[in-house]
N, C-alpha and C positions, 0 to 999 in steps of 0.2 A: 591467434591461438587456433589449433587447429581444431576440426569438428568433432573428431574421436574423440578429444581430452574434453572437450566441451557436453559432449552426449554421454560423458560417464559421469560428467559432478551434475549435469543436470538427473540424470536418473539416480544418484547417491540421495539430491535433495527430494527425490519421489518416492524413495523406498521408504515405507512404514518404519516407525520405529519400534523395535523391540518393546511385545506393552510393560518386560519391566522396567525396561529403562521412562519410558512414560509415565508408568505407575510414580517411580522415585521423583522425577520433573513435577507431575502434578501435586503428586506431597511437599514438593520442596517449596513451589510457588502457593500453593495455599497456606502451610506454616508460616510463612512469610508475612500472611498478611493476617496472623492470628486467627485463623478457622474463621474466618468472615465470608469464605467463599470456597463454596466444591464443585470437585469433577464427579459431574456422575452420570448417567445414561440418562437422555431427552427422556420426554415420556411419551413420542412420539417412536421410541427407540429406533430413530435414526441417526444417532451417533452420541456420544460424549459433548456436553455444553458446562458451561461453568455458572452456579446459581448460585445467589447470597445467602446467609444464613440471620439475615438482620436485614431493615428497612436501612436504607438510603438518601438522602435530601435529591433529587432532580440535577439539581449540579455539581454532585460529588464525584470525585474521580474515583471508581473502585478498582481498577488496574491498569496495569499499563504496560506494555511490552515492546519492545524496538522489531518491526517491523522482518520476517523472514527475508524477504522477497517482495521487491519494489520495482516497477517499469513504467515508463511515460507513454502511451499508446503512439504508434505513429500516426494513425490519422490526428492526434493531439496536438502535434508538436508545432503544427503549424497556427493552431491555437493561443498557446500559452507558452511562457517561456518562464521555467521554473528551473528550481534547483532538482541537479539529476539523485541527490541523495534523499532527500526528506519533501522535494516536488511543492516547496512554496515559492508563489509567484515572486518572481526575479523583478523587481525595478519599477519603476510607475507606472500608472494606466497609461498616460501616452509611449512609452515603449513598449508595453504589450501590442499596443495597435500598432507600433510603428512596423513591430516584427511581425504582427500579422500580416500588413501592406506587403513589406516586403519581399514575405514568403510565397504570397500570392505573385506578385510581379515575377520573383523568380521561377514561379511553373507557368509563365507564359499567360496571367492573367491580370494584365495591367491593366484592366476597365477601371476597376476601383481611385487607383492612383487617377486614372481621368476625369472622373469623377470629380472626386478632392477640388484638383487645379481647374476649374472651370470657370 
């Protein structure tokens, strides 16, 4: 994909939203969940946050939304081997170590692997 098509959706996804169209999104998602929760200004008024209008138990879910935008850090990768959409660890603890050994080996750091077989 080229850079230009890629540097216009990424600035589409930076550009503020229209605050009606925001306003309507924030009404939609609080009707939603019966006035149990509003947008309204911090009282820091450092932006718009969402506060309950009722107490909670500690483990109840009060909302939940799919994720905008999601990325695996590169210095991570050689970390963890997860899924690239929702970034839950892929496969056993020993294949996590094994992909980390080997990612290690492959930038020229095979101390570790020496290590191991000794």
């Amino acid at each position: 994909m080229a850079d230009s098509v890629v540097s216009s959706q990424v600035q589409a996804l930076l550009t503020p939203a229209e605050p009606a169209l925001a306003e309507a999104y924030f009404a939609q998602v609080t009707q939603a969940l019966g006035g149990q929760l509003q947008v309204r200004e911090t009282p820091d008024e450092k932006g718009k946050g969402v506060f309950t209008t009722q107490a909670f138990r500690a483990d109840e879910l009060v909302f939940k939304e799919a994720p905008l935008v999601g990325a695996q850090h590169t210095a991570n990768k050689a970390d963890a081997l997860v899924c690239s959409r929702c970034f839950t660890m892929i496969g056993s603890i020993e294949q996590q170590i094994a992909h980390r050994l080997l990612a290690q080996e492959e930038n020229g750091k095979s101390h570790c692997l020496a290590i191991i077989h000794r």
